[in-house]
N, C-alpha and C positions, 0 to 999 in steps of 0.2 A: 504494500500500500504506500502511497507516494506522501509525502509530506502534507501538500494542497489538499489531499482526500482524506487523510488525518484531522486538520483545521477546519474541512467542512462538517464532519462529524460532529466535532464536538462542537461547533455551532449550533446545528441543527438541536443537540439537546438540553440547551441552553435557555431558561424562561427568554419571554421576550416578554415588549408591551408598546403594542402600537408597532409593530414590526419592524419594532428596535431593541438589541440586546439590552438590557437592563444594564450591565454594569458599563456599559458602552454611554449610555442616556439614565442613570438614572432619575427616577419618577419615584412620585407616591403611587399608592393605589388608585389615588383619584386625579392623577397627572399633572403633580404639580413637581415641578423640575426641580431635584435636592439641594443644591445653595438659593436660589432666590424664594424659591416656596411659591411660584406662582405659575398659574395656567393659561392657556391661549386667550380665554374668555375675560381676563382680567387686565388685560393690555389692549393698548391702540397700538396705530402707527409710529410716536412718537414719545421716547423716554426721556425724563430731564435726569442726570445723572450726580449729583452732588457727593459729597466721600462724604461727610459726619451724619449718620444717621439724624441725627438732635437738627440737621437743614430740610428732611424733607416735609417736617410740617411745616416748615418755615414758608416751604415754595405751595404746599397746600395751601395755607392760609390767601391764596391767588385764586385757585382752584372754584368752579362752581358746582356744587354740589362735592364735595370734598367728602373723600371715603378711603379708611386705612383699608389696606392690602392686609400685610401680612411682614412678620416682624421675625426673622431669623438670620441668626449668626450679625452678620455687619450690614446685613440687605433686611432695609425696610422701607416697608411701599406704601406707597397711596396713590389712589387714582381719581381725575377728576375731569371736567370740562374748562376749558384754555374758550372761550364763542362757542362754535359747536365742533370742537375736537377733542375728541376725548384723550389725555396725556397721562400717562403718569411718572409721577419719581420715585426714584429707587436710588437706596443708597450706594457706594459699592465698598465702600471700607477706604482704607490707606495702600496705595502702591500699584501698579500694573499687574499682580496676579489674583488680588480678587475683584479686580476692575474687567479683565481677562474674562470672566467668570460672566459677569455680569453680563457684558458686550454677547458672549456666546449663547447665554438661555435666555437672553430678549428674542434675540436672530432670531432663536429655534421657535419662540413662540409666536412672532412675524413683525415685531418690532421693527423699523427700518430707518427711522430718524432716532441718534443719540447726540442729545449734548450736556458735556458735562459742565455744573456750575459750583466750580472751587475758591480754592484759594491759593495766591501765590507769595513768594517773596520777592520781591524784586531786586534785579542788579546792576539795574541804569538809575543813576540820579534822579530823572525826568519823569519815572516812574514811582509817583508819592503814592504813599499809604492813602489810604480811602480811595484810589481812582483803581480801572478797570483793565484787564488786560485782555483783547482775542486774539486769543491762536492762531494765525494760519496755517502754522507747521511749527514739528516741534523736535528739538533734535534727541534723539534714540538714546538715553546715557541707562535706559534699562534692562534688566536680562527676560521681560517679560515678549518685548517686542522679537527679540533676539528666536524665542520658539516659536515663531510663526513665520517670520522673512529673513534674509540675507542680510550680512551688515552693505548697507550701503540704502535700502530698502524706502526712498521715503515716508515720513510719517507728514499728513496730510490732510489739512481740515477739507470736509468740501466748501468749494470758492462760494456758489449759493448762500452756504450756512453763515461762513465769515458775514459775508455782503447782510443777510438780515442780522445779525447780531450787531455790526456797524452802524446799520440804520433804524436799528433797535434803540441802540443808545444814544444817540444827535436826536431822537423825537425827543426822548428823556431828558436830555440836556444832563446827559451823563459823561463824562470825560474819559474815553476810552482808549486806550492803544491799539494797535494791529500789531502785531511780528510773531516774533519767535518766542518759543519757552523751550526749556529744556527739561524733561522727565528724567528722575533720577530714583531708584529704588532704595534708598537712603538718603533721611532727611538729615542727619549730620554730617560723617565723613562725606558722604558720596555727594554732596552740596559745601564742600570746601568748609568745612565748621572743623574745629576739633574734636575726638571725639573724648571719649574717657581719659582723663588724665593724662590728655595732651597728644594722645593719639593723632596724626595726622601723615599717610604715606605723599612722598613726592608729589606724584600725578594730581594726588588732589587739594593740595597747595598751590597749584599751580592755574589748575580747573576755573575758578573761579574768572579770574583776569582773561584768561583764553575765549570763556563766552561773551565777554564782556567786548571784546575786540572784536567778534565776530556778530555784534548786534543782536543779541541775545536777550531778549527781557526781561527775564523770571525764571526760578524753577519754579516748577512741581513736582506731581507723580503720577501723574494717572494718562494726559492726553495723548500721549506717543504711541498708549499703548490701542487707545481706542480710537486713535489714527490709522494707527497700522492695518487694527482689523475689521475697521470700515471700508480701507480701500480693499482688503483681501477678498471680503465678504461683498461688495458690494453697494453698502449701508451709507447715508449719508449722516454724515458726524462735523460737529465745532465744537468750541471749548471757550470759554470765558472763566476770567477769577479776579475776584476783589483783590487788591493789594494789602495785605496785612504789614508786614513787613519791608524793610530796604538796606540791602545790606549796604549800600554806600554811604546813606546818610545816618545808619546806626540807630533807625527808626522805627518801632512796630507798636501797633494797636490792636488789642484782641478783637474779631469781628468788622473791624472798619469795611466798607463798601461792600458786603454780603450781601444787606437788602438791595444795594443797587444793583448786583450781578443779578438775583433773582428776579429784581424786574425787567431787567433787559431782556434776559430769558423768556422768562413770562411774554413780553411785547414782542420777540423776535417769530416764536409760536404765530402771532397773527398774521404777523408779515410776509407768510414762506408761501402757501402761493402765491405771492406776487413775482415770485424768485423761482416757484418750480419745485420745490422742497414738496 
């Protein structure tokens, strides 16, 4: 018996559900996909994706008729009406692989618009606490990106998404940036900070200044990774984040510009057919 005909076997005797191996997809009994906890019927076409669970009632609080999801591990949900589309957020936790996570059982349940609304630190002057930053693209400094594409791979807002999130914010008369950020799977070393008791290798001493020269505007941790696998997938995905922090002016405020990112958000939501979203 050949290898191939081995592998089909035990396939073949293998639960499935919904004519997908279970540990392949896992599900509940009642199909709700194992990290997010949620099911087809509980989603629209379009996720707002924020990291601190403790924001997505925050973006509820926008919502009409506003109704919690479902609240597991770092992912919790709520769904609601944006006029008449029905959106919801979801949190994804901190970093590229449970953000990873996220981006994949939206896909599977037919989600197709994600944008995530975070927060960054900023590392251009220009870029003050309380104002806003959108992604266009973002440079790859994680290992999450890295299991899906090649190095070299761009990570990629879609131009539509940018463009309403842009014109999201000028309605607002909210002060926002366009460019670059950089995802990094480490908020200390891997963001040029020291870490424990001075901890600090070469490379990322050095990091900091390198983005900074290359017009960089911020890190974070999440949009590279749901750049990446929007263009892979398909999906069309942006990224917006309040500025909390600035590392050149040695400046941070807990929360500053959040509600403005959620409102952009929020207002970008209506603006996307106009743009094709």
């Amino acid at each position: 018996m050949s290898q191939r005909e081995t592998v089909d076997i035990i396939r073949s005797r293998l639960p499935r559900y919904d004519g997908d191996e279970l540990a392949v997809e896992p599900r509940s009994d009642s199909g709700r996909l194992y990290h997010i906890d949620l099911k087809k019927d509980e989603v629209g076409r379009i996720a707002l994706l924020p990291g601190d669970p403790g924001r997505v009632p925050q973006i509820a609080k926008h919502f009409r008729d506003p109704t919690p999801l479902r609240a597991h591990r770092e992912y919790v949900s709520y769904g609601g009406y944006l006029g008449k589309e029905y959106v919801v957020a979801l949190s994804t936790g901190i970093g590229g692989p449970s953000a990873a996570i996220a981006v994949e059982e939206l896909a599977r349940l037919g989600v197709k618009v994600m944008i995530r609304v975070g927060t960054c630190g900023a590392i251009q002057a220009g870029a003050k606490v309380g104002t806003l930053v959108i992604a266009d693209a973002s440079v790859s400094l994680d290992g999450a990106s890295e299991e899906y594409a090649m190095d070299g791979y761009p990570a990629a807002a879609t131009p539509e998404v940018v463009m309403a999130l842009r014109d999201a914010a000028a309605s607002l008369k909210k002060k926002a940036l366009v460019g670059l950020a950089a995802s990094t799977d480490s908020f200390y070393v891997g963001q040029g900070r020291e870490g424990y008791g001075g901890y600090l290798p070469s490379r990322s001493g050095a990091l900091l200044r390198d983005l900074q020269q290359a017009r960089v505007l911020c890190f974070e941790m999440e949009s590279s990774t749901i750049f990446t696998l929007g263009r892979i997938y398909g999906l069309k995905t942006g990224a917006l984040f309040a500025v909390v922090g600035n590392r050149v002016t040695n400046t941070f405020k807990m929360g500053a510009g959040i509600e403005d990112a959620i409102a952009t958000a929020v207002r970008a939501v209506g603006l996307f057919k106009r743009y094709g979203v």
